[in-house]
N, C-alpha and C positions, 0 to 999 in steps of 0.2 A: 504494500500500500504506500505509494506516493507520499499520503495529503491525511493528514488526522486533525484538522481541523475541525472544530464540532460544524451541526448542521445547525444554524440559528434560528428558533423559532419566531422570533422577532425581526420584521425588513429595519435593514441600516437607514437611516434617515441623516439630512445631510454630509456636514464634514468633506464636500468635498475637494476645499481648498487644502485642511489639513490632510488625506487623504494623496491627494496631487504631492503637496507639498514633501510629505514620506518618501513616496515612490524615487523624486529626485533624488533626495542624501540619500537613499538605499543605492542609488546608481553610485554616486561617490564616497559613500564608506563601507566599509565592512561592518561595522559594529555602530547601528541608530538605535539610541536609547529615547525612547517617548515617558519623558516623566510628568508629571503632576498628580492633583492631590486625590485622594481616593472617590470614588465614583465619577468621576470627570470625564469618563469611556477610551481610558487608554487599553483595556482589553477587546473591544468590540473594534475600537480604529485599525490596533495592529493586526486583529484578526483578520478586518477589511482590505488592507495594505495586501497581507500575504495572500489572501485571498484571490487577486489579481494579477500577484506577480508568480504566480503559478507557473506559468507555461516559461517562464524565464530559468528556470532553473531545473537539469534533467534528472534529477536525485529527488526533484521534489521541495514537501516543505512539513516540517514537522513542528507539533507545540508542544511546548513543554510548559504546563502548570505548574508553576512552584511553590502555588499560594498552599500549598498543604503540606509542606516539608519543614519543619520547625529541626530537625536535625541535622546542622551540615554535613555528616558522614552520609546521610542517604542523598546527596544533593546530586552524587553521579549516578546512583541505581534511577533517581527520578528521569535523568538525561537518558538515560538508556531505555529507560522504560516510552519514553517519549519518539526515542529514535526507531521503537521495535526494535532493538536489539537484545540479544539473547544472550545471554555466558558466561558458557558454565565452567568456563577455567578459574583458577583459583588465583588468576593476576589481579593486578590491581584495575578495578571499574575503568578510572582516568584511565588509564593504557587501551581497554578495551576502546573505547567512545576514541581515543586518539587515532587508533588504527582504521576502526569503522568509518570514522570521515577522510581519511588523509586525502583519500581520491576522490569524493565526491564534491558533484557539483551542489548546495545543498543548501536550502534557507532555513535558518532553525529560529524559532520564535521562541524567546525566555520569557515568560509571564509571571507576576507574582514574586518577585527575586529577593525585594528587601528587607526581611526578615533575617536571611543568611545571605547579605548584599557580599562581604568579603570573601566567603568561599568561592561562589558566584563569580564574581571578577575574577577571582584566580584562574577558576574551571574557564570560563568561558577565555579568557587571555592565553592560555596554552591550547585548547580546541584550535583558534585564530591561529596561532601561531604556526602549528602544526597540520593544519587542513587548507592548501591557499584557495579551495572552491566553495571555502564556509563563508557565509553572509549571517551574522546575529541579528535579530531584530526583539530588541529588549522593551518591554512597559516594567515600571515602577515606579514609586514614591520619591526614587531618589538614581541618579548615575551609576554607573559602574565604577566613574572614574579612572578609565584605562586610555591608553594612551592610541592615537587616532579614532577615541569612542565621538558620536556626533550626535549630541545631548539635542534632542527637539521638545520642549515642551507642549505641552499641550492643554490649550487653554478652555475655559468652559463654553458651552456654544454661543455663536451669536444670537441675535433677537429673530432673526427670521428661520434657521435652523430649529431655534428651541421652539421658539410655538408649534411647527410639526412636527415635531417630536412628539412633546404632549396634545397634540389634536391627536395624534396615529395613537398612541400609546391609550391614550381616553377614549376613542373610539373601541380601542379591543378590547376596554374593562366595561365600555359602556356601548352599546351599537347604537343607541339613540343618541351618541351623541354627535353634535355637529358643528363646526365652526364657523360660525357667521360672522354678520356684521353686528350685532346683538352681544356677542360675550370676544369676540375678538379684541377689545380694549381690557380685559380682565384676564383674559389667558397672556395677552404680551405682559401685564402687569405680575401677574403671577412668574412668570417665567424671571423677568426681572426680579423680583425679590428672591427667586433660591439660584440668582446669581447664572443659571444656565447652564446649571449643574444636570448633565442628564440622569445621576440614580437619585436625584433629588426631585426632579421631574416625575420620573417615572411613580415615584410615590406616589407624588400629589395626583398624577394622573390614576393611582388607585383608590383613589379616593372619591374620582367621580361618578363612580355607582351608586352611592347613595348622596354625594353634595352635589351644587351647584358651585361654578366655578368663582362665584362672587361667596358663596361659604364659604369656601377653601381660601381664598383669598384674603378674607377678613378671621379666619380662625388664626391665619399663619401669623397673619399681621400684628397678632396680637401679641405672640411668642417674642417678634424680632424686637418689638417695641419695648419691649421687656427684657429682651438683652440688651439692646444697643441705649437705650433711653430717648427712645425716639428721632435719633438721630442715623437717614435711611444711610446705607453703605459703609457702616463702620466695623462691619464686622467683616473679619477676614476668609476667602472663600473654604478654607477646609472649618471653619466656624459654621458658616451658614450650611454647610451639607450635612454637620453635626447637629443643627438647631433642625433642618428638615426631619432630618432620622428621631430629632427629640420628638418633633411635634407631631410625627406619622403616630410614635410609641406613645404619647399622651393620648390622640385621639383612641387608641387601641384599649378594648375594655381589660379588666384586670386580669381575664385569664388568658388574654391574649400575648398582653404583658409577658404573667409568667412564665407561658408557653415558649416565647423568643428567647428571654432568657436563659431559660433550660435549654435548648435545642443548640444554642451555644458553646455547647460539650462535645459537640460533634467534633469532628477535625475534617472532615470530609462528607459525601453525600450519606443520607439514610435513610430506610424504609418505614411505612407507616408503622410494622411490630415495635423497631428500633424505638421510636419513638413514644412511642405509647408504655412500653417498659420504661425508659428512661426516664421520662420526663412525668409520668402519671403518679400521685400519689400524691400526698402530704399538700390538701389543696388543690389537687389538680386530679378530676377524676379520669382512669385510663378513658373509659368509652367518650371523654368530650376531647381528645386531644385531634382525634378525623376532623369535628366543627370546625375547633378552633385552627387548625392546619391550613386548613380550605377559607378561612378568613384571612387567615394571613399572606396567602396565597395569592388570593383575591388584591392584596395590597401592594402585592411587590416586597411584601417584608423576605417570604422565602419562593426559591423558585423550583421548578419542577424539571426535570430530567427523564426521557426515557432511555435506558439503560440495557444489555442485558441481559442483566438481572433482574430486571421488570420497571416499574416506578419509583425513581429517588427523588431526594426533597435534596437542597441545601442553601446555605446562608452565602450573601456574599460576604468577602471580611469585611468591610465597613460594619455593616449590620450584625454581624455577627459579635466584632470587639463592643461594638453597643451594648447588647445582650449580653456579653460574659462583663462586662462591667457594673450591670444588675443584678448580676448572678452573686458575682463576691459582693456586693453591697450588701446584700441578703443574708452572707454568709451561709451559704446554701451551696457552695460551689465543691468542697472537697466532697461531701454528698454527692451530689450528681456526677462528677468525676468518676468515683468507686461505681455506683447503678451504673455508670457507661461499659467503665472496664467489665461487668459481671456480665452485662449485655453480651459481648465480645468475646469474652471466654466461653459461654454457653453456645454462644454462634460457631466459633472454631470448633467444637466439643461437637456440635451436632453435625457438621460438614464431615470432619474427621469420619465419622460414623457413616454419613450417609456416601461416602468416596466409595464406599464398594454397594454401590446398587445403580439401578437405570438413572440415579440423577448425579451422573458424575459432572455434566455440561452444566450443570444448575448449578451445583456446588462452587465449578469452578469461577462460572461470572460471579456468585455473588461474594466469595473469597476477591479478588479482581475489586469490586465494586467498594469491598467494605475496607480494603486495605491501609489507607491513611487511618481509620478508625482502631485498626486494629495494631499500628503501629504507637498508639498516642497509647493504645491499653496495655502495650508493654510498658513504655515508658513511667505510666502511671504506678506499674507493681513496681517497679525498680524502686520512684521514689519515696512508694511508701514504708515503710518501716516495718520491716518483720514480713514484706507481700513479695519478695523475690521470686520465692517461689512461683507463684501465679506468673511470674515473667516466664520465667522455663517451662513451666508449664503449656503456657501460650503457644511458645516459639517449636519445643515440641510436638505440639499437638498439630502443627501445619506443614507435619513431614511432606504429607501429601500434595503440598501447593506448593514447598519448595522444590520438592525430584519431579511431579508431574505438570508444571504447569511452565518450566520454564526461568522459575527463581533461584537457582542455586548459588547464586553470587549475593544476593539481600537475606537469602537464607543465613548462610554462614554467618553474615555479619551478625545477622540477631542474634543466632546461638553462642557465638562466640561473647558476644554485649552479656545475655543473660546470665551465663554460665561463671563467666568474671566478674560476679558481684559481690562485695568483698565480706555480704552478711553468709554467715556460717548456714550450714543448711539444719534447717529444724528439724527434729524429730516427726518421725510422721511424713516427712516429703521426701527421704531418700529416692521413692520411685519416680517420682518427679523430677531430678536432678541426672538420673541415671536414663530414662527416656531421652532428655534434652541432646547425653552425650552418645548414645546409639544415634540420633540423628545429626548429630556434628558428625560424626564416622561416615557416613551414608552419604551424608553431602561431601564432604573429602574425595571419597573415592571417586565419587561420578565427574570431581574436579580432574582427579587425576593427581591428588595431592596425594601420594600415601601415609607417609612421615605421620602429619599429622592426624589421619585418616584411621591408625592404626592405634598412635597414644590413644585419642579418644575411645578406640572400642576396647582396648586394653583395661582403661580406666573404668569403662563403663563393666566388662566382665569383672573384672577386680572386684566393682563395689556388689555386682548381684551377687558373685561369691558371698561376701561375706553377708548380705542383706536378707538371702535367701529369695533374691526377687527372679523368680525362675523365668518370668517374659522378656524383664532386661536379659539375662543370658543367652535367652533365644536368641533372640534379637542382637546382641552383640557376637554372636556365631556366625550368626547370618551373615552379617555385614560384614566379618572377617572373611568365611568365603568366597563374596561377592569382590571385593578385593584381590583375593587370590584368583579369580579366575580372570581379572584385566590384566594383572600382570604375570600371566602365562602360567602360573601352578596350577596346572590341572587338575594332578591328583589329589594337592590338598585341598580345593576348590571343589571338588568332589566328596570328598569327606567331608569338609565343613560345614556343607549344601547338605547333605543328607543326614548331618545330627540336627541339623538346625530343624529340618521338617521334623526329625523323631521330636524334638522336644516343643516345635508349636503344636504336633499333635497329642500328645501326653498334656498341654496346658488347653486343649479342645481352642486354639487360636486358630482363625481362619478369616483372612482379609487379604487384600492387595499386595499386601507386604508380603504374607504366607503362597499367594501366586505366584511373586516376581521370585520367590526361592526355588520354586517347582520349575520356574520355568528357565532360571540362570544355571540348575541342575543341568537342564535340558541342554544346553548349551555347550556345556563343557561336558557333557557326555557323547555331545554329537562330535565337537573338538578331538577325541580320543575313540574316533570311528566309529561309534558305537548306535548309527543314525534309528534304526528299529526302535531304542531304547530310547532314545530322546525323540521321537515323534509318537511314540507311547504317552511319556510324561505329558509334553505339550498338550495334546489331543486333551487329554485328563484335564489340565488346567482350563484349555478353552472352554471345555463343556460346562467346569465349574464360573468360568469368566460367562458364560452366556447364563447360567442356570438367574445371576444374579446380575445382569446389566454389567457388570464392570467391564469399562471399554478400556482404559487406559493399560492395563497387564496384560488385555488381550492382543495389544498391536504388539507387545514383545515375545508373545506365544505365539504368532502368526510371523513375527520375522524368524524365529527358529524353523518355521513349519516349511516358509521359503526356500530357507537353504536347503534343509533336506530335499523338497521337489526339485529345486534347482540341480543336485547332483544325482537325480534319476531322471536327468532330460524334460523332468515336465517343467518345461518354459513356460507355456500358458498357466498351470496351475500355480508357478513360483509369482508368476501376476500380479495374477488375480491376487493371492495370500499378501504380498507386497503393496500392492494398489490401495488395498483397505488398511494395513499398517501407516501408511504413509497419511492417509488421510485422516486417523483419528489421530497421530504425536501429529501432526500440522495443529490440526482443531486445538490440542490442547498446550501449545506449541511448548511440546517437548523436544526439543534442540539434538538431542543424543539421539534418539529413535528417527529421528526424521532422517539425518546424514544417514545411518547406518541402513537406513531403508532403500535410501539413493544411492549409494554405495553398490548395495545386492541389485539394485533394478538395472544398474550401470552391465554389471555381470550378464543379468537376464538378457537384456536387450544385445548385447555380443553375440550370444550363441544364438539369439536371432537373424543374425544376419546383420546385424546395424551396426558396426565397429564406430561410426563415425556420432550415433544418436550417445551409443555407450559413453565415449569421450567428452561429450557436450554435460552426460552427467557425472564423469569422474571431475572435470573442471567445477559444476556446480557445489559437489559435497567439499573438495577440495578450498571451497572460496568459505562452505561453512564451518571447517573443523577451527582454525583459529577461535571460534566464540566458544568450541565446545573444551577444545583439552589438545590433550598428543592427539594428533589423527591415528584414531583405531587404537588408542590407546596405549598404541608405540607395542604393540600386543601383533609377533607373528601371526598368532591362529586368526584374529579379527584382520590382519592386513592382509590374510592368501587371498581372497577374493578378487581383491581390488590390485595388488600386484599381476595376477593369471588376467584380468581384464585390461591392463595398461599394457603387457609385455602385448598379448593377441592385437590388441586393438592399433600399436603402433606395427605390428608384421602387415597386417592388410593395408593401412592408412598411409604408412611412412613418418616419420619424425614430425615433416612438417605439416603437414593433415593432422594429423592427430595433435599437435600444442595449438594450433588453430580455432578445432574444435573446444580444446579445453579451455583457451581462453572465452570464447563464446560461452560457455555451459558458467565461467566466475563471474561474468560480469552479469550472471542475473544473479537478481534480490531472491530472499526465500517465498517466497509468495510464487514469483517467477517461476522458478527452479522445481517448485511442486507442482503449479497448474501445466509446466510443460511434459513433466513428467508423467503426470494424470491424464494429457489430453491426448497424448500420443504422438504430438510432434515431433517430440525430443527423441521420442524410442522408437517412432517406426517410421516417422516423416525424411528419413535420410538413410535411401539405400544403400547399399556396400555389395565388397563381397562374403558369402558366406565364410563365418567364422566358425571352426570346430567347437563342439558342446563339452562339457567337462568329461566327458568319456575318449576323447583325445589322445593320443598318444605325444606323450611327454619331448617338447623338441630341448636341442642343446640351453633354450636360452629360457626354458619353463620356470619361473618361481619356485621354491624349492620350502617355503612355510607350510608349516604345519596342515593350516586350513585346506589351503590348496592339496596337498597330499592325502589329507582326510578323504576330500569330496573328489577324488580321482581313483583312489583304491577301495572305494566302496563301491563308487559305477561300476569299476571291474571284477570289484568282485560277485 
């Protein structure tokens, strides 16, 4: 995807001098920061800006929201997140995001910055540095301050922009309403007293469903006169969008009040349950919190999102820092704080759970959707005193959203935050401490870290020895296995794999986790020739993966299922089994499963005849393994494949056919690189000559790894 731009439910209404204005300094600088003061539409302008300048740029344009990142260590998982980038190496983020743009042509929008303005500058000053086809286009409160930055402010609308603003805007809250000659002398008056301010507008324009624009007018007027002492224009413009926000929240009746207030614990978007748990009670009954939502809604206080994950609500920060400013006034704030984080634990708690059934795609958006949320309810346990626990708890509990969704690089970080907290662990949470460090081990390995990969589950067996917590030992077996079979120990990757099943079955454990053992068995049993016996296992696992919807261990049961068809000539059925792999790690954008799928397709498509489709996708997996690790793990058994495909594919092609095609296959994006994969162009749209099937008879210059030797003495035999 190009462009992640949101869709805007609202038409842009003037600005189109500032607008024009943009587009020039974006031609002459690399880095246009649009600053002023909050609600003034420096989010909606730059959106507008890149919006247009779209087709100038071949890489696209991407945003990055920052207004929900309160910690500058996640300030490059955000950038990443924002670039669609994936990776699951265990470098450092910055490094990744450096590489990922170096060659692109690419317009990155920063949004939301200054809260963490100095990291920010940093990140974004080495990005520039190191990408010369990067173009920043930053909004904020305040500059970057970096040097050739081309600081544009942006000032409130004029008189003739702001009145259609709020006529468009009073129109969609009110259909009866209309701009005549009649209230035209009251909306430019109005417009003029909140200064031109468009989310100050936009309020007052909420308000015209039930006033008239000469109520509104003389309500306001009442407020400013009583700030300023009736003296008009003395208040300064972030005063008067603050006195807007005051007098929206005055007119708002008492439960609407506290409803803002409270909803101001959010850190990001959330669902009507979210909220009505959170914010319901003590004063606020749950079943009125739908009314009052939809009042406020109605106002412009909060706004709506379709998502997903279905319906999300959220505040913007102006309106929000309002809100939590009556929140602690109240002294009601560390309260709602804790109801949030309980919220979020209970959420991860039941996702956790619901990962192995038909709603693993639901799971996954609303994990996705609630993530700022659930970053602010770690942070929350940490500071509270004696709740660390609940932090590792948390960040354990979202194994699943780190190895299958794509997170393994923001996974780590958290585990490794939690795990480092410096309060002792209480009695009664050993298992909670000892889960956290089985899932640091799990994410290690899939880094390709072992070192640390290995302390952890070491530590982690260590403590269930003495704890007697027999699922952490499982579990820390497991993942030692898992281990051993990336870096080529077959046999003890085989043994370790098969106590680990003995003992999730002796504790009657059976999930995702318990699959991806059965099915990593599988793997390293086919590794050591043994294909009958691991298309045994697998089968087993699918039917268990289909009995219960679970798609995500089924794409890794179905790439074992592959190679074995693949080395009995069934090209078509290695496909087909490949085809549907690749398409559920896309959907869930697991980064490891997807390469390894176009890897084996790269193969399939060879003994199809295609040497030249083959190489367009050994170039594409090749463009993806820097995000993921070593390619193949730097693991003979997992590189025979893909070496028997490069040697074949360059005998038919020649040297320079074949580096041709491979640069064509990197320089697409993974979107690219799968829908070609998928649609058949890449694998049958480019004929050749026929290439031998792995039943072949071995030439001087044949690969000589494991894998390949496996899937060549089994066909013969």
């Amino acid at each position: 995807m190009r462009c992640n731009l949101p869709a805007e439910l609202s038409r842009f209404v003037g600005r189109e001098a500032e607008v024009a204005r943009l587009e020039r300094q974006l031609d002459e600088s690399r880095l246009v920061t649009v600053v002023g003061v909050g609600g003034v539409g420096k989010s909606r302008c730059v959106a507008q800006v890149a919006a247009t300048a779209q087709k100038r740029f071949c890489d696209g344009v991407r945003l990055a929201d920052l207004s929900m990142v309160r910690e500058p260590g996640l300030l490059e998982h955000a950038l990443a997140e924002a670039l669609g980038l994936t990776d699951h190496t265990s470098r450092p983020p910055r490094s990744a995001l450096a590489e990922h743009l170096a060659d692109r042509r690419l317009l990155l929008v920063v949004d939301g910055f200054e809260q963490v303005v100095d990291a920010c500058a940093e990140l974004v000053r080495e990005l520039l540095l190191r990408s010369p086809g990067l173009r920043v286009l930053a909004a904020g409160r305040r500059p970057l301050r970096l040097a050739g930055e081309l600081v544009a402010p942006l000032p409130p609308m004029g008189d003739a922009d702001a009145v259609l603003l709020l006529a468009d805007r009073a129109a969609s809250a009110s259909p009866d309403f209309r701009l005549d000659d009649a209230n035209r002398a009251a909306v430019l008056e109005l417009c003029r007293r909140l200064d031109g301010i468009p989310l100050a507008l936009e309020l007052a324009a909420g308000r015209l469903r039930t006033l008239s624009v000469e109520q509104v007018l003389h309500r306001i007027g009442d407020r400013f006169r009583l700030l300023t002492g009736g003296h008009r224009g003395a208040l300064p413009r972030h005063q008067t969008l603050r006195t807007a926000i005051g007098w929206s929240h005055e007119l708002c009746t008492r439960g609407q009040r506290l409803l803002w207030a409270r909803l101001s614990v959010f850190a990001g978007p959330f669902d009507l349950e979210a909220a009505e748990y959170v914010c319901g009670g003590t004063g606020l009954a749950a079943d009125s919190v739908l009314d009052l939502l939809d009042e406020l809604l109605a106002q412009s206080v909060v706004l709506r999102e379709d998502s997903a994950a279905g319906i999300r609500y959220r505040l913007l920060d102006t309106v929000r820092e309002y809100g939590a400013e009556w929140l602690e006034a109240a002294g009601d704030a560390e309260r709602l704080r804790r109801r949030h984080r309980d919220w979020y634990l209970g959420l991860a708690t039941w996702c956790e759970l619901e990962w192995f059934s038909p709603r693993q795609a639901e799971v996954a958006a609303r994990i996705d959707s609630a993530l700022p949320n659930l970053r602010q309810a770690m942070e929350c346990s940490l500071q509270c005193e004696g709740e660390a626990h609940l932090a590792q708890h948390l960040a354990g509990t979202l194994w699943f959203y780190w190895a299958g969704c794509g997170r393994l690089a923001e996974g780590r970080h958290w585990l490794e935050h939690v795990l480092h907290a410096l309060e002792p662990v209480a009695a009664g949470h050993e298992a909670v401490r000892l889960k956290a460090l089985w899932v640091l081990g799990y994410v290690a390995v899939l880094q390709g870290d072992a070192v640390p990969a290995l302390a952890a589950l070491q530590e982690c067996r260590e403590g269930a020895d003495r704890t007697g917590d027999a699922a952490a030992a499982a579990y820390a077996v497991h993942r030692t296995g898992c281990l051993a079979l990336v870096t080529d120990d077959m046999e003890r990757a085989e043994t370790l794999l098969r106590e680990a099943l003995e003992r999730y079955g002796e504790i009657g454990e059976l999930n995702s986790n318990v699959l991806m053992a059965q099915i990593e068995l599988a793997m390293a049993v086919a590794f050591r020739g043994a294909l009958d016996e691991a298309v045994a296992i697998c089968e087993e696992a699918r039917e268990v993966c289909e009995d219960h919807g679970e798609r995500w261990a089924l794409a890794y049961a179905l790439y074992v299922l592959a190679y074995a068809a693949w080395t009995r000539e069934d090209n078509a059925g290695a496909r087909e089994l490949l085809a549907e792999c690749l398409r559920i790690d896309h959907a869930f954008h697991d980064l490891l499963g997807s390469v390894l799928a176009l890897e084996l397709l790269g193969l399939v498509t060879l003994t199809e005849g295609d040497p030249a489709g083959a190489a367009v996708l050994q170039g594409a997996a090749g463009a993806i393994w820097p995000s993921v690790g070593l390619p193949l793990f730097g693991s003979a058994y997992y590189n025979g494949p893909h070496a028997l495909c490069e040697e074949r594919a360059r005998e038919a092609l020649g040297d320079a056919a074949y580096e041709e095609c491979r640069r064509e296959g990197a320089a697409l994006d993974l979107d690219a690189a799968v829908a070609r994969a998928l649609g058949g162009d890449a694998v049958a749209g480019r004929p050749g000559s026929a290439v031998p099937g792995p039943s072949a008879e071995p030439g001087p210059g044949r690969p000589q790894g494991p894998s390949a030797d496996a899937a060549l003495e089994e066909r013969s035999g």
